[in-house]
Every structure is written in structure tokens, then in C-alpha cells.
N, C-alpha and C positions, 0 to 999 in steps of 0.2 A: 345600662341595665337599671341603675338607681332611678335615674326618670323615668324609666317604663315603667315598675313598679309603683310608685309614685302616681303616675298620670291613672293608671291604671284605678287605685286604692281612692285615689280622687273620684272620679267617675261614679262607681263603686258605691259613695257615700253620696254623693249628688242623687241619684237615682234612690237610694233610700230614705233620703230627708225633704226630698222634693216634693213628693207629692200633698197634693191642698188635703188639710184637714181643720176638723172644729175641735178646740178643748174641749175634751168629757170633764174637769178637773181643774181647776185653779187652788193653787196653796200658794199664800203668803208668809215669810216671813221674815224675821230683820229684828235693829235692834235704834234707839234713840238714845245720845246720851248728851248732855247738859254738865258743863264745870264750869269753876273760875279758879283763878290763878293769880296767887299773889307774888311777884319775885322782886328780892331787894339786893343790892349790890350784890351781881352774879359774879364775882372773883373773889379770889380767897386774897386780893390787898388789903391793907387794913391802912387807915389813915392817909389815905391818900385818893386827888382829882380823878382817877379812873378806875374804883372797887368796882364800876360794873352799874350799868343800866337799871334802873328802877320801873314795874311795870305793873297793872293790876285789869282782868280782863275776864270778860265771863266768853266760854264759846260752848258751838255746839254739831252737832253730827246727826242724820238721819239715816239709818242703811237702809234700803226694803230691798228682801228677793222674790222673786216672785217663780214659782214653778207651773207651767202650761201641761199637762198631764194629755199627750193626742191620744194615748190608746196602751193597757198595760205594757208598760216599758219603754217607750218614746216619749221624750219630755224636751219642750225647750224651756229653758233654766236662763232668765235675767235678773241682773243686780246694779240698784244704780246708789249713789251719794246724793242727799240733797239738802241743801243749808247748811253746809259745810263755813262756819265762820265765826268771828268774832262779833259779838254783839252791838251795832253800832258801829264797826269800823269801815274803814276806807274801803272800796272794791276794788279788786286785785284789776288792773291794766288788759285787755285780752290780749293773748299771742296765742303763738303754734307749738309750745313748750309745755310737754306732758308733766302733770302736779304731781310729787310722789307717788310711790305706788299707785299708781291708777293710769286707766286712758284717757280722762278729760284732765284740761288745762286747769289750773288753779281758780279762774274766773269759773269757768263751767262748772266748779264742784262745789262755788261760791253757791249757785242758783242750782243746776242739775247738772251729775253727768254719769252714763252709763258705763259700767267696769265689764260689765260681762253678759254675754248674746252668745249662746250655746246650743246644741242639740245631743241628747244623750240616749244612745241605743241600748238598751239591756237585755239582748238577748243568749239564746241557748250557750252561745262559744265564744263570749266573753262580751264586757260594755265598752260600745262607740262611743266617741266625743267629737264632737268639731266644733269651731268656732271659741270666743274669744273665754280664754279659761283661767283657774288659778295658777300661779307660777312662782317656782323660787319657793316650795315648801316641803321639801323635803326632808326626812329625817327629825330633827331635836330644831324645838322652834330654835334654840340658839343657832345662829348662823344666817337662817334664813334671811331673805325678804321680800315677803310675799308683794305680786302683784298681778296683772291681768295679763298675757298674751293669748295672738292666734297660734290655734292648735289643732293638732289633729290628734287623738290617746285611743286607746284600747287595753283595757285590763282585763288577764282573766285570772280570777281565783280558782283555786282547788285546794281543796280543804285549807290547812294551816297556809299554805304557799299563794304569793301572787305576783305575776307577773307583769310587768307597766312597759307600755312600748309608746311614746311620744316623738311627733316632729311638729318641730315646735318654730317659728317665723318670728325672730328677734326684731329685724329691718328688713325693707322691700326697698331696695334704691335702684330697681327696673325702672323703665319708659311705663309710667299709667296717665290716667286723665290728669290728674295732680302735679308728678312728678317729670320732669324732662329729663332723660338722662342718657349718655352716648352711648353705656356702658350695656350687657345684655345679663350680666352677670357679676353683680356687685352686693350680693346681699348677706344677709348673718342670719343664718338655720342654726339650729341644735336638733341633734337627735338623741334620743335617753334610752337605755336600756336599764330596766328598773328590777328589784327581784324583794320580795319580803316574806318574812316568815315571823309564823304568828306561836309561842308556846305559852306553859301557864304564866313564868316569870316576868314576860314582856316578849318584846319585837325588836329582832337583829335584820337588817335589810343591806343590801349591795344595789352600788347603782355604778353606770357608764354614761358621763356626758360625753358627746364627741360635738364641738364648738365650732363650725363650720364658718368665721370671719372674713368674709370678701368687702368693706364697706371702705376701707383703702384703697381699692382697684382705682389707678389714674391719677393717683398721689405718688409723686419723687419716692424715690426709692423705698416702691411699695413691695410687701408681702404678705402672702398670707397668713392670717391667724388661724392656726388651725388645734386649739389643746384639746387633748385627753385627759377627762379628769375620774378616778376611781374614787366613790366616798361609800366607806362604811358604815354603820351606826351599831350601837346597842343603846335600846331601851329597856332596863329590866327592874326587877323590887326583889329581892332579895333577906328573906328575915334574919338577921344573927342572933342565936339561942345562948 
């Protein structure tokens, strides 16, 4: 039944994001930023051959996002990195090894790489998402750590209250063009059930990870990972008189 559903909800969104359109709308926006960084014996030794690496280096960061406006309420939504480096240094080696938080490799965010390729529905009974989205931000930035996955969301607010419904594709280790694989079902989903509430002091929200880990399947004494994880939050201000 969870596949039908599913295949079903897929479809669903295929048929709604499908069709050819021209942007009415382009917004850009983003942000540049430029450092240098001076570090001198990074251990707290003191008189002694290894207090720790000495180093001094200017780097820098380009984000642009860009919003595609089809028609009020339909937008495809990208964001990429580019010149992500230190000034003058070595260029990173290329491999198949995603750079933190992000979907391109370290080399790719050297020159360019895209983090996020979306389409976003805003209509009457709540906002569609699909495709490659934020992830890992939930709650109080402490904890987090954001980065990009595939997705499929839908929120709907009402009034104070909003409710977040997420499936979310961690790893695909099926048989595709790419990948060869024995297995038909070896992959790691997460699904979220998300709930938040908005008053004047701040925002108290409830969430349900359910961790769906098959990426073991056909490893010795394999099992599944399967946790449930409950997280609460309070964000609030509070005056004392």
C-alpha cells in the first residue's frame, strides 16, 4: 500500500511539473564572501616540536540562487557554489566523493557545482516540492547540518499551525544507468512527519523521523536500520520584569 501511494503521489507530481512553460519572472539572489586566515601553533603545547601547524591563506565563496517564476505559484528554485577556494592553491584531485554539505565533489565547488534543482507548487491545499532540497534544518540551528537532498515535501499552514510531510531519498543503491547492483531493494528513505506552532513568545514544533536503512543488504550478518527518532524544540523570548 506504501508503494501505491507513492507511485501514485509521484505521477501526481509528474503531470503537474511537466508541462513546457516560459518564465514570466527571474529573481536572483545569493551572497559572496572573501577571508583570510591567519593560524599559528594550533595545540595548546607549549615548547615543544609539534604545538601544531602554522598557516596563512586568503579564500572565498560565491553562492547565487536563482528563482524561475512559471506562473503565480510555480517556481523552479536553483542554487549553485562557485569559486569555492583558496587563493592560489593546489586544485583538489577529482573523484565520486561528495564535498561537505553539498552535492558536487570538492573539485566541482572548486570551479562550479549545483546544490539544489527544485520545483515548488503553492497552491490552495498546501505548497509542493520536488526535487533536490534543504536538508538536516530542523529546529535550533544547534544540532543541525544542513545540506541538499532528493525530495518530495508538502506543507500546509493554517493559521498559527503547520504541518510538514517529507520523503526524503538518502541513497539509491538499485540497478540504474550508473550503478550495477544484484540487490532490488537496498536503499536509505526517510520519511518526516513535522508539526509547528507559531505564538507571540516564539515557536514550539514536534517532528517524527522514521530512518528507513537498507544500504547493508548483502553484507554478513546484515540488518536493517530502521530508528525512530521524536525531536521536540522550543524556541521562545521571554521578558523577566
Amino acid at each position: 500500500m506504501k508503494r501505491f501511494w507513492l507511485v501514485l503521489l509521484s505521477l501526481g507530481l509528474i503531470v503537474a511539473f511537466s508541462t513546457s512553460a516560459m518564465a514570466v519572472d527571474v529573481k536572483f539572489s545569493g551572497e559572496y564572501y572573501v577571508a583570510g586566515l591567519y593560524q599559528s601553533k594550533a595545540t595548546l603545547k607549549n615548547d615543544s616540536a609539534t604545538e601544531g601547524p602554522s598557516t596563512a591563506f586568503y579564500f572565498q565563496r560565491l553562492r547565487v540562487r536563482t528563482d524561475f517564476v512559471v506562473s503565480p505559484g510555480l517556481s523552479l528554485i536553483t542554487r549553485f557554489d562557485a569559486m569555492e577556494r583558496a587563493w592560489g592553491a593546489a586544485r583538489s584531485v577529482p573523484s565520486a566523493v561528495l564535498d561537505t554539505q553539498s552535492q558536487g565533489t570538492t573539485a566541482e565547488n572548486e570551479n562550479i557545482a549545483f546544490d539544489m534543482a527544485y520545483v515548488q507548487y503553492v497552491s490552495p491545499i498546501g505548497i509542493f516540492t520536488a526535487g533536490y532540497q534543504s536538508e538536516s534544518t530542523w529546529a535550533t540551528v544547534f544540532g543541525n547540518s544542513p545540506t541538499t537532498v532528493g525530495k518530495i515535501g508538502y506543507t500546509l499552514p493554517i493559521q498559527n499551525f503547520t504541518l510538514i510531510l517529507q520523503l526524503v531519498k538518502h541513497a539509491e543503491l538499485s540497478r540504474t544507468a550508473k550503478f550495477n547492483s544484484s540487490w532490488s531493494d537496498a536503499d536509505y528513505n526517510a520519511y518526516y512527519v513535522m508539526a509547528l506552532y507559531k505564538f507571540k513568545q516564539g515557536t514550539v514544533g514536534l517532528a517524527n523521523f522514521y530512518l528507513d536503512n537498507h544500504t547493508l543488504r548483502g553484507v554478513a550478518n546484515y540488518k536493517d536500520t530502521i530508528p525512530l527518532y521524536v525531536v521536540p524544540f522550543l524556541k521562545a523570548k521571554w521578558s523577566i520584569s
